[in-house]
N, C-alpha and C positions, 0 to 999 in steps of 0.2 A: 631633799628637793633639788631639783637640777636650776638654776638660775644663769642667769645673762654670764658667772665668773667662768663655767666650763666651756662658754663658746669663747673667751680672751683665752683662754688656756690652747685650745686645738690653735687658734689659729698666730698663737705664739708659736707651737709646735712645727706651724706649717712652713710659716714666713722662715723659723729658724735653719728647717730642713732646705728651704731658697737659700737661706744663705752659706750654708756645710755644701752645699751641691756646686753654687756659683764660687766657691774658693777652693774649689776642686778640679772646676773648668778652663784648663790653659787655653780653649781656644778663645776665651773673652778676654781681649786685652787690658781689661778693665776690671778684672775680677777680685779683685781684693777693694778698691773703692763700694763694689758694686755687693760684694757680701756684708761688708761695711752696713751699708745702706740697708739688707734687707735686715741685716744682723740688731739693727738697731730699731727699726717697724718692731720686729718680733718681740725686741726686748720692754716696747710701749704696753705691749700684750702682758705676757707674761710676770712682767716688775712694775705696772705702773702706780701701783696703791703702794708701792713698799717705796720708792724713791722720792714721792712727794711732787708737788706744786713743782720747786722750784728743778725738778732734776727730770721733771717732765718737761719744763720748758727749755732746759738746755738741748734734752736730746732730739728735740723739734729742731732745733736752732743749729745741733750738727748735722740730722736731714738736711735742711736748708741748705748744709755747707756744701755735703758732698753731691746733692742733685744740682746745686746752682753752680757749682765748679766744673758739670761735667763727668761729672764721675761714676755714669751708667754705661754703664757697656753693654753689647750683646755675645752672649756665649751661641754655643751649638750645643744645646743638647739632647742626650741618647735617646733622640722617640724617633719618631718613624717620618719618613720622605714625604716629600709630594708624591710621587708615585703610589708609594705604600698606602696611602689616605684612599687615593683613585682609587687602589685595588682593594680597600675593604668595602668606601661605596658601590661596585660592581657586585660586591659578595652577597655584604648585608642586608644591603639596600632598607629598606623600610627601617629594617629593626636598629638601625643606628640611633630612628629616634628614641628608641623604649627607655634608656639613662634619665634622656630628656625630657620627657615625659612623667616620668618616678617623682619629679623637683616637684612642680607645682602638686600633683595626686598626693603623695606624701605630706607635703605644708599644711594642705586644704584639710585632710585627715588628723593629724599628728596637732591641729590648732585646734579643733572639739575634744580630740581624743584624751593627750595626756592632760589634761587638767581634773579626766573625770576619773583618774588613776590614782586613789589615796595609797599614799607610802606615810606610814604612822601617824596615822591620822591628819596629815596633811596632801597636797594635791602631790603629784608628780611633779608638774611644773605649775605654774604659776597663771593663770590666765593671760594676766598682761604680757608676761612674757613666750606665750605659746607659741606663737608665731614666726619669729626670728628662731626658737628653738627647735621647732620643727622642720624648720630650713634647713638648719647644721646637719643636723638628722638625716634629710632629703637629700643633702647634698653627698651624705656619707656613704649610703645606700648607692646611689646612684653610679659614685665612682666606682664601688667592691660589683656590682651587677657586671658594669663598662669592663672590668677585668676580666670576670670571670665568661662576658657574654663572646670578647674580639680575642681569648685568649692571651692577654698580656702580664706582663710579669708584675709585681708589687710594686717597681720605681715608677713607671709607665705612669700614672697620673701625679707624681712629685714632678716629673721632667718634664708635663705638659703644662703642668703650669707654671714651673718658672718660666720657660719658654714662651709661656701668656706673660706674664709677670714685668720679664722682660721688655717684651713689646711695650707693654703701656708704658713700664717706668714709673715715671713719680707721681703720674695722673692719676696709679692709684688709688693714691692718699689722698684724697684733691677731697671725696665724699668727708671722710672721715674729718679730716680738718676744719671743713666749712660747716659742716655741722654742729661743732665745735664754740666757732666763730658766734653763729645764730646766737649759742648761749652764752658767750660773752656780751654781746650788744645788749641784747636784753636785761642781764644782770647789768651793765653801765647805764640803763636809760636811755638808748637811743628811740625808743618807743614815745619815753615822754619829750624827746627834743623835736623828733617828728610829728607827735599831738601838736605841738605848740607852732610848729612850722603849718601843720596843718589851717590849724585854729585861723592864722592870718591869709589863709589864699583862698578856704574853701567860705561860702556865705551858709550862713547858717538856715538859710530857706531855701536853699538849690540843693534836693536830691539828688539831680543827676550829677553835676560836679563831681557830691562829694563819694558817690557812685565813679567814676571815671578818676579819682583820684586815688581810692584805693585799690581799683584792678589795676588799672597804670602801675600805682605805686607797686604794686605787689612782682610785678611783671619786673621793672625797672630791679627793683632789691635782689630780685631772684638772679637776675643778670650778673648783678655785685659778688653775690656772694654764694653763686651758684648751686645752690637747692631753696626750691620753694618751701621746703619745713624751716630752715634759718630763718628764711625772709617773714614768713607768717607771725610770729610772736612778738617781732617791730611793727606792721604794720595792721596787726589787729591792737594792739595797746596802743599806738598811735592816733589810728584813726576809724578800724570799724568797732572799735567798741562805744569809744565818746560819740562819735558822730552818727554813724549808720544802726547801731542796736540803741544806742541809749534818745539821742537827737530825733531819730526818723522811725522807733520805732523796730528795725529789722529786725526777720526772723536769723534766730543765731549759727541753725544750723545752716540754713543757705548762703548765708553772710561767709559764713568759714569755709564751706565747701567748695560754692563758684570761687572763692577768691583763694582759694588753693590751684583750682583748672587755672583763674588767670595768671596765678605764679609760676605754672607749670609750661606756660607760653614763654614767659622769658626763659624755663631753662631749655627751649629749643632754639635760646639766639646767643648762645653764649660760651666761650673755649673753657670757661671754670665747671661746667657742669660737665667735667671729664668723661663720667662713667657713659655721658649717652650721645655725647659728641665726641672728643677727643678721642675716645677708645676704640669705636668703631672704622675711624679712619685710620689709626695706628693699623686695626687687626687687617683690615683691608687692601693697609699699605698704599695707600691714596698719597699721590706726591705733593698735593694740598691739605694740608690738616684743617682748614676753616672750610672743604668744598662740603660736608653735609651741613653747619652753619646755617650756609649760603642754600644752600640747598631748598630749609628750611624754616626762612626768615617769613615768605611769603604766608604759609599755612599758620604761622604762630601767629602775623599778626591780625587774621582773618581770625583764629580761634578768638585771641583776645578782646574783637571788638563784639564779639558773638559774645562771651561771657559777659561782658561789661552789660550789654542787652538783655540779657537772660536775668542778672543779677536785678538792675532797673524792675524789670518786671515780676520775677518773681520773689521775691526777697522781702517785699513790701507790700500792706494790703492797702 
């Protein structure tokens, strides 16, 4: 059975190939700091059930060191120009999307398909896990197509994505971490200290409050700790379970769903939700890193008050 350990394993493989590539690159000034850094992502991957608790959190702790010191540099490397790009879009045209295209077709496929694949008398993969596994999958596919379709050679999508890699830098890791995080808080009880902080603001016969307290809330956390899946398991054990399903009543699936959209509004206001703020303005190269933010803030908090609405209404008979 293929499980969640062979996607740590590739993308140990990947980050590690970032880092043999980046300490190979004299043109980054910074290239041994910076192989450092991937060399030690990869090694999260690759070693993290074999070095334990305590040797996962140091090597977080020298992450820290060497991104908080500085110690990312940008190399140049061996892919192709700006020009070069121009002149495949001139060639390709349309069919540059086909790679792109293969991600999502493949996911959507590969999440029915391999599960209904018995390898000795068990699935292929895993249901719960089909998803993300069929991604890796999608994603693999897509690269070896992207070779073989613009004619490039074997390094050509290693050196494009350090080069992505690069650009982001440590915002990377930003998903990863705070994800993380979500399940730390919750294993501490932040859940029940927020119940209790609840308990005293919200009135036990005002629906909507306690309505407008857990999209707020939801919003607010997401902000903190930049993914609304972190933020969700605080303030559904906090507050939409005691209050809004058990107090009022609510339906559980609406209860979790709108108040997933309304956590998904704060990660439109916030630089910790890296992958879908920070990153885009890195690839863009925008001389303000908070201009989509800003951008932003307006539509997020129009959605949010629209969920808060939606929840109010349909959530409860």
């Amino acid at each position: 059975m293929i499980t969640y350990s062979t996607l740590y394993v590739l993308a140990g493989l990947l980050f590690a190939i970032f880092a043999v590539l980046t300490l190979r690159d004299w043109t980054n000034p910074k290239n041994y700091t910076t192989a450092l850094f991937w060399g030690l992502f990869a090694t999260s991957f690759l070693a993290g059930d074999l070095i334990g608790d305590l040797g996962n959190g140091i090597l977080v702790l020298a992450l820290a060191l060497v991104a908080g010191t500085g110690g990312l540099g940008m190399g140049r490397p061996d892919t192709t120009s700006a020009d070069d790009r121009k002149a495949f879009a001139i060639t390709f045209r349309h069919r540059l999307m086909i790679p792109a295209l293969m991600i999502p077709a493949i996911t959507l496929a590969g999440t029915f398909v391999l599960p209904a694949i018995p390898i000795g008398g068990e699935p292929l993969v895993a249901a719960k896990q089909s998803t993300l596994i069929s991604l890796a999958f999608a994603a693999i596919a897509a690269g070896i197509t992207a070779m073989i379709l613009f004619r490039q050679n074997i390094s050509a999508p290693f050196q494009e994505g350090r080069r992505l890699a690069d650009t982001i830098g440590w915002a990377a890791l930003l998903p990863q971490m705070l994800a993380s995080l979500g399940a730390v808080f919750a294993l501490a009880g932040v859940g029940n200290v927020v119940g209790d902080i609840a308990s005293q603001v919200v009135p036990h016969d005002s629906l909507l409050i306690a309505v407008i307290v857990y999209c707020v809330g939801m919003a607010l956390f997401t902000m903190v700790m930049g993914n609304a899946f972190a933020a969700f398991p605080v303030l559904m054990a906090g507050v939409g379970i005691p209050f809004l399903i058990e107090d009022f009543g609510g339906n559980p699936a609406a209860v979790a769903a709108i108040g997933m959209l309304a956590g998904f509004c704060g990660t439109l206001m916030t630089p910790l939700a890296a992958n879908f703020n920070i990153v885009p303005a890195a690839l863009l190269e925008l001389k303000d890193r908070n201009h989509v933010i800003r951008a932003q803030i307006p539509t997020a908090l129009i959605m949010l008050a629209l969920n808060t609405a939606l929840m109010y209404a349909l959530a409860f008979n």
